[in-house]
N, CA, C and O atoms as a GROMACS GRO file, in nm:
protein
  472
    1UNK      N    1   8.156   6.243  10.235
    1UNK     CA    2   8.190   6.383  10.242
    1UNK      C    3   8.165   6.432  10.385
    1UNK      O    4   8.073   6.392  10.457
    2UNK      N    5   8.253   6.517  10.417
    2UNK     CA    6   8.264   6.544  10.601
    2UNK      C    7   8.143   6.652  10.597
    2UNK      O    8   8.110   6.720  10.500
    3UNK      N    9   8.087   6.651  10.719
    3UNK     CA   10   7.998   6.778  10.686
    3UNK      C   11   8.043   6.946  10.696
    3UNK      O   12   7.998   7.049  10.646
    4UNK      N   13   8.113   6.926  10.752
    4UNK     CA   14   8.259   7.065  10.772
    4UNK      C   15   8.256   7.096  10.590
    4UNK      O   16   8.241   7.211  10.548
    5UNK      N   17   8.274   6.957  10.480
    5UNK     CA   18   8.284   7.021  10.369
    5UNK      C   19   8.149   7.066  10.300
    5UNK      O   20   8.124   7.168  10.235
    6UNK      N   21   8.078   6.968  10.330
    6UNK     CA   22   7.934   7.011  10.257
    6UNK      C   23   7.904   7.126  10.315
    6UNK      O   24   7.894   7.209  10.224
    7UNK      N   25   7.882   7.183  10.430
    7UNK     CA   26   7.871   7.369  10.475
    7UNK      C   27   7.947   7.422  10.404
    7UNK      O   28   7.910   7.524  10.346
    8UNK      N   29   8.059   7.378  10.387
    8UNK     CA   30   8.178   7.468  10.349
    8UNK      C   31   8.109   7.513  10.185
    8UNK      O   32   8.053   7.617  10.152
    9UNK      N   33   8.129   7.431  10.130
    9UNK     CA   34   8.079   7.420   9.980
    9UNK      C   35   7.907   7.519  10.008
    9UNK      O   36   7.896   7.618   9.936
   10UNK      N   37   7.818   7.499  10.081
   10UNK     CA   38   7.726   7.560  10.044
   10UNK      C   39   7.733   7.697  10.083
   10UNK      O   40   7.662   7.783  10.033
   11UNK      N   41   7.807   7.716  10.161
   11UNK     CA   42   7.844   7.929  10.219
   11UNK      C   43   7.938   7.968  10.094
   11UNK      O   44   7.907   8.082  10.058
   12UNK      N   45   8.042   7.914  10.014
   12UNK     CA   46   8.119   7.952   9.912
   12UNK      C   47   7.979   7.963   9.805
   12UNK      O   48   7.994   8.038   9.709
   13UNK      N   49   7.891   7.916   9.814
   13UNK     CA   50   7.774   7.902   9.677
   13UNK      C   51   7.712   8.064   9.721
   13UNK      O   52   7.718   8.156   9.640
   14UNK      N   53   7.664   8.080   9.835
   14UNK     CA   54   7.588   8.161   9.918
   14UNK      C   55   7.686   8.310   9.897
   14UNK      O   56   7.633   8.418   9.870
   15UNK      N   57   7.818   8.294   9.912
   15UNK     CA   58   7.907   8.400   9.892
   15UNK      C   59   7.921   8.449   9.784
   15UNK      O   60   7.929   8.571   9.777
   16UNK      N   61   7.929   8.358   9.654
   16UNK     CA   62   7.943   8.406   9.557
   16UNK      C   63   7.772   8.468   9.496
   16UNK      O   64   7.755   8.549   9.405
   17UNK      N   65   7.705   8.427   9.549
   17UNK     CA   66   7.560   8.525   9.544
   17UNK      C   67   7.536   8.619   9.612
   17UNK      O   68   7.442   8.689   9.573
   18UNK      N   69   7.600   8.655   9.726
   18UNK     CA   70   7.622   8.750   9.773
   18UNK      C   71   7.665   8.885   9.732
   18UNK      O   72   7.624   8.999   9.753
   19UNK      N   73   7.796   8.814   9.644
   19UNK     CA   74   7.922   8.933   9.561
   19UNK      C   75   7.813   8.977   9.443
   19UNK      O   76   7.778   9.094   9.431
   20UNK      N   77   7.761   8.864   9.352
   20UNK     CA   78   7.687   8.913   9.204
   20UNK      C   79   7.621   9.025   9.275
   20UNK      O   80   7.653   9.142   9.256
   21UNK      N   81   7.497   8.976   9.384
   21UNK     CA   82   7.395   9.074   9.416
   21UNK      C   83   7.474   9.231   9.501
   21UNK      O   84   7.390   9.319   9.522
   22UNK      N   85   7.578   9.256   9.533
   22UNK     CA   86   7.617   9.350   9.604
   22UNK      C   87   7.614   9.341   9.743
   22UNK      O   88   7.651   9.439   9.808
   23UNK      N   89   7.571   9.228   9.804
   23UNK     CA   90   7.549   9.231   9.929
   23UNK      C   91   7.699   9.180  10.006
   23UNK      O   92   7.738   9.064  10.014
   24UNK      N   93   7.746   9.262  10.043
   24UNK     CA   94   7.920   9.291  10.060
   24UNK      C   95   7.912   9.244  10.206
   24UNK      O   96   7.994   9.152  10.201
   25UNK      N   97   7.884   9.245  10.286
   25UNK     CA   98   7.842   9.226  10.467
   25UNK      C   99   7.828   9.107  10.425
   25UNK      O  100   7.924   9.031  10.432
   26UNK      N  101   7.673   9.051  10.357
   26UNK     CA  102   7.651   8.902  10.374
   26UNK      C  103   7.790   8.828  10.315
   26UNK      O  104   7.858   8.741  10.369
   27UNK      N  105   7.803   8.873  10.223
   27UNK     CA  106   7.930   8.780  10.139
   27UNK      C  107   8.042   8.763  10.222
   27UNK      O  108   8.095   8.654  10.202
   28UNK      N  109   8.107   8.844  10.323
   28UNK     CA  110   8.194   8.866  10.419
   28UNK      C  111   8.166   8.757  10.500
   28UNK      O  112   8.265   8.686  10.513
   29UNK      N  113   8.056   8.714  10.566
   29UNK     CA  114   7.965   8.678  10.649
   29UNK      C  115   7.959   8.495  10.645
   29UNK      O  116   7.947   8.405  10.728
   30UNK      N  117   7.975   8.506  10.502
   30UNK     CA  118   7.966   8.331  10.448
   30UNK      C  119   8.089   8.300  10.456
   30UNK      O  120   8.134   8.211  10.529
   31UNK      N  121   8.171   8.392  10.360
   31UNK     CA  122   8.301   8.354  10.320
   31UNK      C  123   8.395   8.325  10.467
   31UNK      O  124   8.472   8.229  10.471
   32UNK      N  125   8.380   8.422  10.587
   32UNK     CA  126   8.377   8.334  10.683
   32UNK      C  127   8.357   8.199  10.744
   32UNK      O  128   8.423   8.134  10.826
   33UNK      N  129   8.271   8.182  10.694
   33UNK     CA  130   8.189   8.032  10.736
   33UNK      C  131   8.266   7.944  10.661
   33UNK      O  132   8.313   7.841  10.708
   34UNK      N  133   8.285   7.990  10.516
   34UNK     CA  134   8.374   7.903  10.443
   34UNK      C  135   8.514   7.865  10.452
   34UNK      O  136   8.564   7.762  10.407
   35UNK      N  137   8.588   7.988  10.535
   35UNK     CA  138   8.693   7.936  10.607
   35UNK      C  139   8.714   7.862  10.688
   35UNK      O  140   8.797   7.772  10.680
   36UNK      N  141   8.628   7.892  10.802
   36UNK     CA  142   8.574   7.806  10.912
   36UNK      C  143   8.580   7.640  10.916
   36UNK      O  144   8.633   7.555  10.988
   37UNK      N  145   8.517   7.642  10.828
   37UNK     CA  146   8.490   7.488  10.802
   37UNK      C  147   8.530   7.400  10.696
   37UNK      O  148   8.514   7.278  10.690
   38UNK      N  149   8.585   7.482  10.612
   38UNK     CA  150   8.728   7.412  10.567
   38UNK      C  151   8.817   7.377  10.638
   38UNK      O  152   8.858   7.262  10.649
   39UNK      N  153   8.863   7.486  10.701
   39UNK     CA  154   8.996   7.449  10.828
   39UNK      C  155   8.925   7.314  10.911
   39UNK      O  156   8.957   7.195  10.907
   40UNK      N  157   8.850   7.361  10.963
   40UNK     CA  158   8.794   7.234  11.036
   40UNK      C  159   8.765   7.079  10.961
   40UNK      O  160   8.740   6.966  11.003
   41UNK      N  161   8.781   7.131  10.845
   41UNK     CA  162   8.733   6.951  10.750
   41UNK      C  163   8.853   6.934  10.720
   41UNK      O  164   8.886   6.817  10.696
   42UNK      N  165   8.948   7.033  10.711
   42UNK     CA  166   9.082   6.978  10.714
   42UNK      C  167   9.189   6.915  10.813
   42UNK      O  168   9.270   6.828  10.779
   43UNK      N  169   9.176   6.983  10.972
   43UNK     CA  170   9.189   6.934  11.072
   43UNK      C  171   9.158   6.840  11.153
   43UNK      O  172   9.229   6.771  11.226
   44UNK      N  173   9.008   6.842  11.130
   44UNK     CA  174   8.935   6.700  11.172
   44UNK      C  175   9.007   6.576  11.078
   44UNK      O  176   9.058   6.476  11.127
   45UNK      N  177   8.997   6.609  10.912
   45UNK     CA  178   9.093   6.485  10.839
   45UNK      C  179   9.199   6.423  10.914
   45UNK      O  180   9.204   6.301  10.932
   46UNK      N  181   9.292   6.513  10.964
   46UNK     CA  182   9.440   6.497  11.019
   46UNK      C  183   9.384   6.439  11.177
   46UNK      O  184   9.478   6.403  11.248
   47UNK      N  185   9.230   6.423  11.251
   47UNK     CA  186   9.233   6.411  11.392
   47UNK      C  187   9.273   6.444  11.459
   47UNK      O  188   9.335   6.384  11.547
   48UNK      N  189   9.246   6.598  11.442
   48UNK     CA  190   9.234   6.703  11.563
   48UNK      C  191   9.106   6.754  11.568
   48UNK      O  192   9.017   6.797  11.496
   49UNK      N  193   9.134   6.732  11.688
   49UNK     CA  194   8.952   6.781  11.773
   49UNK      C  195   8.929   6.970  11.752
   49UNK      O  196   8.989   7.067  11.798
   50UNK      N  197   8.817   6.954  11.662
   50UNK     CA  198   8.832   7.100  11.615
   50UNK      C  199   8.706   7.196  11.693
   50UNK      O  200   8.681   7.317  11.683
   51UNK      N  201   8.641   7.089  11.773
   51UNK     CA  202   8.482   7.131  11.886
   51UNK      C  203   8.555   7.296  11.938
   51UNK      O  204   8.673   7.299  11.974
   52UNK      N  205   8.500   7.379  11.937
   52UNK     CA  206   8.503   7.509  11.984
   52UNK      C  207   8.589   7.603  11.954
   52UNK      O  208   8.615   7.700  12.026
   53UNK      N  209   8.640   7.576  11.841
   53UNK     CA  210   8.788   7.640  11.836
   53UNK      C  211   8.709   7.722  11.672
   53UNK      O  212   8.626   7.682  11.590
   54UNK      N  213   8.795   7.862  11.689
   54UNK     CA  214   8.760   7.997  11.611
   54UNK      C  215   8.883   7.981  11.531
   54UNK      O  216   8.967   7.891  11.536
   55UNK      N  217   8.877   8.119  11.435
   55UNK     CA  218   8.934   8.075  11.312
   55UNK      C  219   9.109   8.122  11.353
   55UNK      O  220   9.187   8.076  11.269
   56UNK      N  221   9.165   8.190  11.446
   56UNK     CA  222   9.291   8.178  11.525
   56UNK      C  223   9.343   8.045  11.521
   56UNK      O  224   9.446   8.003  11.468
   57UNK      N  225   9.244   7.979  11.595
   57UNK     CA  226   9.298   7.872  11.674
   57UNK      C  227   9.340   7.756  11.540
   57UNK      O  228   9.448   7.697  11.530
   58UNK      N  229   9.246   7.748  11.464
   58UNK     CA  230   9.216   7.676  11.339
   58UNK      C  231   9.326   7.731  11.238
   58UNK      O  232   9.399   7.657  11.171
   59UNK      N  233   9.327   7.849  11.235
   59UNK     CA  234   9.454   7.880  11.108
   59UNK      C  235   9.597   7.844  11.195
   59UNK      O  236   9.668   7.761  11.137
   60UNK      N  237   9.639   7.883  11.300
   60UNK     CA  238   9.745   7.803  11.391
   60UNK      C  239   9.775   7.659  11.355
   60UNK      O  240   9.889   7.629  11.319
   61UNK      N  241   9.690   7.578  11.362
   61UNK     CA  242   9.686   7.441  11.403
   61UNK      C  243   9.650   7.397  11.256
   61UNK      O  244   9.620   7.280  11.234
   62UNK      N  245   9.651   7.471  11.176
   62UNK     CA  246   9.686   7.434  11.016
   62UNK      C  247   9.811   7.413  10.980
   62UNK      O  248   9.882   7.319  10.942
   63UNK      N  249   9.823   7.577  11.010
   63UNK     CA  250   9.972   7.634  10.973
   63UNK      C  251  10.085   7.519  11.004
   63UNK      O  252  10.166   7.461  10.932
   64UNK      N  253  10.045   7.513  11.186
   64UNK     CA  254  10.155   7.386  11.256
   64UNK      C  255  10.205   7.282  11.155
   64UNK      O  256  10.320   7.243  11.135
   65UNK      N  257  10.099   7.250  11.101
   65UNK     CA  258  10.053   7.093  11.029
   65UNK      C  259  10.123   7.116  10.873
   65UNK      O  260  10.186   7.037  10.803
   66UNK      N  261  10.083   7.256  10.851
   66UNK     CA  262  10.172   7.246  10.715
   66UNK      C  263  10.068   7.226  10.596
   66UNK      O  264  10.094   7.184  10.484
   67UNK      N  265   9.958   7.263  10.640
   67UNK     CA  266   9.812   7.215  10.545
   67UNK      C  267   9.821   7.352  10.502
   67UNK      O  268   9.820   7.341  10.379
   68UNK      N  269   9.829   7.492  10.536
   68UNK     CA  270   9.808   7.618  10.485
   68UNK      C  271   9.961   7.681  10.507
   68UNK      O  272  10.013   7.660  10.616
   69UNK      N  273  10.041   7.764  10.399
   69UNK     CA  274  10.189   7.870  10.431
   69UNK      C  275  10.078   7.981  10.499
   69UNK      O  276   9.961   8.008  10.522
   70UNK      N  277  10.194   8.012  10.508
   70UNK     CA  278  10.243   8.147  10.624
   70UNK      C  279  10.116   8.243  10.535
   70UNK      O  280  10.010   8.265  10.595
   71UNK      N  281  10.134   8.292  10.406
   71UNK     CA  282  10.064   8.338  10.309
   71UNK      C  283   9.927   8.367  10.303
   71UNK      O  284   9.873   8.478  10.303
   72UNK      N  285   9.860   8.220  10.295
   72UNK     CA  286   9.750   8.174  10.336
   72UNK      C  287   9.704   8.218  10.496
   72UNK      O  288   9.590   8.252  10.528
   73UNK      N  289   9.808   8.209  10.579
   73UNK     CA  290   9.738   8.229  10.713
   73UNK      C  291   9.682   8.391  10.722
   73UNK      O  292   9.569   8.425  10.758
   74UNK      N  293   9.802   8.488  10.674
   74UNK     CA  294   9.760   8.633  10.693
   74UNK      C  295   9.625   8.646  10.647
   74UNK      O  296   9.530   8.678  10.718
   75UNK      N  297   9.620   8.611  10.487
   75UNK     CA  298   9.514   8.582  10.444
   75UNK      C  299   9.383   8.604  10.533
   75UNK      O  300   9.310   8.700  10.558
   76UNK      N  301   9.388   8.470  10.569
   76UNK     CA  302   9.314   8.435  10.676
   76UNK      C  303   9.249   8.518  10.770
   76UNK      O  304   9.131   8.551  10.780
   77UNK      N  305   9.368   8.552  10.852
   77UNK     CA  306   9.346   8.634  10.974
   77UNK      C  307   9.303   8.753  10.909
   77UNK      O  308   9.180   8.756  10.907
   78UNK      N  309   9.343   8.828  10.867
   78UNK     CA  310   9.311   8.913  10.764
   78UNK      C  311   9.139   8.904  10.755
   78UNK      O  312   9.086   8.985  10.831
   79UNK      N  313   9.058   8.833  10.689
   79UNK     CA  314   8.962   8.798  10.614
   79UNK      C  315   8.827   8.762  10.791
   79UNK      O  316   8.706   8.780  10.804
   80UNK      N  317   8.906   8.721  10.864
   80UNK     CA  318   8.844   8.740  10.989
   80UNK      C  319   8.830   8.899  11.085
   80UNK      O  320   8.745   8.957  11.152
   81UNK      N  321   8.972   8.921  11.038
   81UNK     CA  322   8.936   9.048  11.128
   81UNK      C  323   8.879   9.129  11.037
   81UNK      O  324   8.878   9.236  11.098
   82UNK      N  325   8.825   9.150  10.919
   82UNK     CA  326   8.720   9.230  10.841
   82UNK      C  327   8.592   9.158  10.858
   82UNK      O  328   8.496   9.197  10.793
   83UNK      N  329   8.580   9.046  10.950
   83UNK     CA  330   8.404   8.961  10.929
   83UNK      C  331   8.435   9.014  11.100
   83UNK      O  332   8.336   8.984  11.166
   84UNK      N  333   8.510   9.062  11.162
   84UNK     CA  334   8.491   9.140  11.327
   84UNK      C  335   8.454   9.256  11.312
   84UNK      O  336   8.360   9.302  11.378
   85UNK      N  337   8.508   9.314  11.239
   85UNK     CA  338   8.450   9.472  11.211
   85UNK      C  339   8.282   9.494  11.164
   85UNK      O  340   8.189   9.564  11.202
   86UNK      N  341   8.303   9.403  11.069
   86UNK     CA  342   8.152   9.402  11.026
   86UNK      C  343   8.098   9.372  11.102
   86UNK      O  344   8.017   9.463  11.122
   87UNK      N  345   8.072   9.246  11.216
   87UNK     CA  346   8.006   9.191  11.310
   87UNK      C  347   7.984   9.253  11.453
   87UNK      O  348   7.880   9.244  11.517
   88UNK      N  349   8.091   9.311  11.489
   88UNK     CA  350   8.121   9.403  11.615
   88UNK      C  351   8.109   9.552  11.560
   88UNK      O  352   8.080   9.619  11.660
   89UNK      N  353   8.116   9.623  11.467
   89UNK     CA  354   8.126   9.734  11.437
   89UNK      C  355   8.044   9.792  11.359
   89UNK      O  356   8.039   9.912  11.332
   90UNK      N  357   7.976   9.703  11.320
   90UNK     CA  358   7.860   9.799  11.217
   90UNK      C  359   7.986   9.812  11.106
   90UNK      O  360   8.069   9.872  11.174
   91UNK      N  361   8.017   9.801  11.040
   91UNK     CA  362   8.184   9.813  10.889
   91UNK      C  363   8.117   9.791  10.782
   91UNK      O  364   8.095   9.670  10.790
   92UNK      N  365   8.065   9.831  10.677
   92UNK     CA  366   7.982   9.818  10.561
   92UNK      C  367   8.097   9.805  10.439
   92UNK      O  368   8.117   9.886  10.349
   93UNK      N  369   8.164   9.681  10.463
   93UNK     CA  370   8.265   9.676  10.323
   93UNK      C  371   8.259   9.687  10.152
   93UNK      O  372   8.148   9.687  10.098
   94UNK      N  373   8.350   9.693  10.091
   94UNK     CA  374   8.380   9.761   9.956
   94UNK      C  375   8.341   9.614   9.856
   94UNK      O  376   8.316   9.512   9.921
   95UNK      N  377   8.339   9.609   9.788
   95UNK     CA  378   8.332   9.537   9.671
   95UNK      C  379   8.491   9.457   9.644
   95UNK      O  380   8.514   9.336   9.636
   96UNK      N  381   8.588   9.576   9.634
   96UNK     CA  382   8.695   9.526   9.656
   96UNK      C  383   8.753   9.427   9.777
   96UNK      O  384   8.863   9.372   9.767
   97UNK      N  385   8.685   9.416   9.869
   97UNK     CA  386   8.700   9.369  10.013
   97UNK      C  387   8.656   9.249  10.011
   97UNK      O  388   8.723   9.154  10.052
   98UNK      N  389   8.498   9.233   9.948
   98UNK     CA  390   8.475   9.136   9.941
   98UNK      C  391   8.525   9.054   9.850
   98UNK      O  392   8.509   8.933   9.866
   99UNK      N  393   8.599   9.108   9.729
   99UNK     CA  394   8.611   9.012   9.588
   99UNK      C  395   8.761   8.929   9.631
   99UNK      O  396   8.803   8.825   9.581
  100UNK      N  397   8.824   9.013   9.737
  100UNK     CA  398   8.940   8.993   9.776
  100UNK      C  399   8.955   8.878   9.856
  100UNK      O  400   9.037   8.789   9.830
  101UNK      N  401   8.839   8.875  10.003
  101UNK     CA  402   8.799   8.758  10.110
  101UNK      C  403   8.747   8.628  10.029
  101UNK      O  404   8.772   8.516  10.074
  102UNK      N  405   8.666   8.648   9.895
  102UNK     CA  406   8.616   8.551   9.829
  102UNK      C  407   8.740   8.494   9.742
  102UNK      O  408   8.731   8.374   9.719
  103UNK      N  409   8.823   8.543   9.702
  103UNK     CA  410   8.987   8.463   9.676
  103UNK      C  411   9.038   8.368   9.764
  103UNK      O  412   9.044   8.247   9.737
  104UNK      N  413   9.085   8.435   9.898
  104UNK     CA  414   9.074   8.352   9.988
  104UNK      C  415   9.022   8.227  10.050
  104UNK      O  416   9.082   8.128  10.092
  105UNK      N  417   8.870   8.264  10.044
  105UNK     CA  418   8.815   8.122  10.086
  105UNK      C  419   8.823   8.034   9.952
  105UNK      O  420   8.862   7.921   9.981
  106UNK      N  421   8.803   8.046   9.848
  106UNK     CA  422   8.862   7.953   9.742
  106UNK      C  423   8.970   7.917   9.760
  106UNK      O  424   8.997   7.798   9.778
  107UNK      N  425   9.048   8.002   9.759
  107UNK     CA  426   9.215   7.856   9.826
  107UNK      C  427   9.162   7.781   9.907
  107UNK      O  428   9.139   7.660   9.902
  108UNK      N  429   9.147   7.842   9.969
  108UNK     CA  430   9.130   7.736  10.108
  108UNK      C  431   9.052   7.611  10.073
  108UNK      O  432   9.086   7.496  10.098
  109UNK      N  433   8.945   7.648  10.012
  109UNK     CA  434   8.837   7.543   9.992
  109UNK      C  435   8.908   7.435   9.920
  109UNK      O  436   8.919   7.318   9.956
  110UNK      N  437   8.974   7.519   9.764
  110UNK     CA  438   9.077   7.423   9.660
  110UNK      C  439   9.187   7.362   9.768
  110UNK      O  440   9.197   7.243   9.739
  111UNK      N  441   9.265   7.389   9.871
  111UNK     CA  442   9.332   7.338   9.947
  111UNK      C  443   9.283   7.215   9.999
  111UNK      O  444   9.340   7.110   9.969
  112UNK      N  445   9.170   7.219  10.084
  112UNK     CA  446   9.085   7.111  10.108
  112UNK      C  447   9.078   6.980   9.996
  112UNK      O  448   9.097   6.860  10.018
  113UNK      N  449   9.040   7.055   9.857
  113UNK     CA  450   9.016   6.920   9.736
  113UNK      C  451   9.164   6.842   9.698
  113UNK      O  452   9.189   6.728   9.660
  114UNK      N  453   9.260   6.981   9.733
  114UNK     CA  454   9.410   6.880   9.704
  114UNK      C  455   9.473   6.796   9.763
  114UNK      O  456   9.559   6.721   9.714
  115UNK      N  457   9.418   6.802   9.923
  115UNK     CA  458   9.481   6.725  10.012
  115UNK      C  459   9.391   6.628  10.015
  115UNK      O  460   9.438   6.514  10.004
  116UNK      N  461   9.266   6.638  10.027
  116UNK     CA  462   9.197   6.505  10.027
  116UNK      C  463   9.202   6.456   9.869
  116UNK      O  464   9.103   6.384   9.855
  117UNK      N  465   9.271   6.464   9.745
  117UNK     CA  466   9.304   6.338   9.615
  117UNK      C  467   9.415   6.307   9.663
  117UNK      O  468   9.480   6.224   9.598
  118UNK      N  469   9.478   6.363   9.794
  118UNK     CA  470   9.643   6.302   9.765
  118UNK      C  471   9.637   6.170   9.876
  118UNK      O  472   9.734   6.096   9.890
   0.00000   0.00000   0.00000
C-alpha cells in the first residue's frame, strides 16, 4: 500500500469524525489532505513525480491522464478553494459545505480503489 494511500485513508477516517462531531473547519482541513494524496497515490501509480505539487497541479495532471472527468475536477478545485478560505481567511463553514467536500473526497478515494483492481 503506497503511503499517499494509507494518509489518504486515515484523514477520510479523521474527516468523517470531524462531520459527526461538528467540527466543519477541521473536516474541511482533512478532507483536503484526502484529496491531496489520493491524487498523488494515483499519479505516482501512473509515474509522475508528484514532490511539491498542490492540488491545481495534481487535479490537472489527473484530468490530462484521464484518472478524474472534468466533473470530478470542479469538484475538486471547488473543495480547495473552500480549505483557502478557511485557511487564509478565517471562513467558518456550514455543515452543508462540509457534507458536500466529504462526497468528494470519497470519489476520489473510491477512484483510487478502482483503478488500482483494474
Amino acid at each position: 500500500m503506497s503511503e499517499f494511500k494509507k494518509s489518504a485513508k486515515i484523514f477520510l477516517i479523521d474527516a468523517r469524525k470531524d462531520l459527526t462531531n461538528r467540527r466543519y473547519a477541521s473536516c474541511i482541513i482533512h478532507i483536503h489532505l484526502v484529496i491531496e494524496h489520493t491524487l498523488k497515490a494515483l499519479l505516482t501509480k501512473k509515474h509522475i513525480n508528484v514532490k511539491f505539487k498542490a492540488i491545481p497541479n495534481l487535479t490537472q495532471a489527473a484530468l490530462k491522464l484521464g484518472l478524474i472527468d472534468q466533473n470530478t475536477s470542479k469538484q475538486i478545485l471547488s473543495t480547495n478553494s473552500l480549505r483557502n478560505k478557511i485557511y487564509h481567511e478565517g471562513y467558518i463553514p456550514r455543515a452543508h459545505e462540509a457534507e458536500n467536500a466529504l462526497k468528494v473526497a470519497e470519489k476520489c478515494f473510491q477512484t483510487y480503489q478502482q483503478i488500482k483492481t483494474n
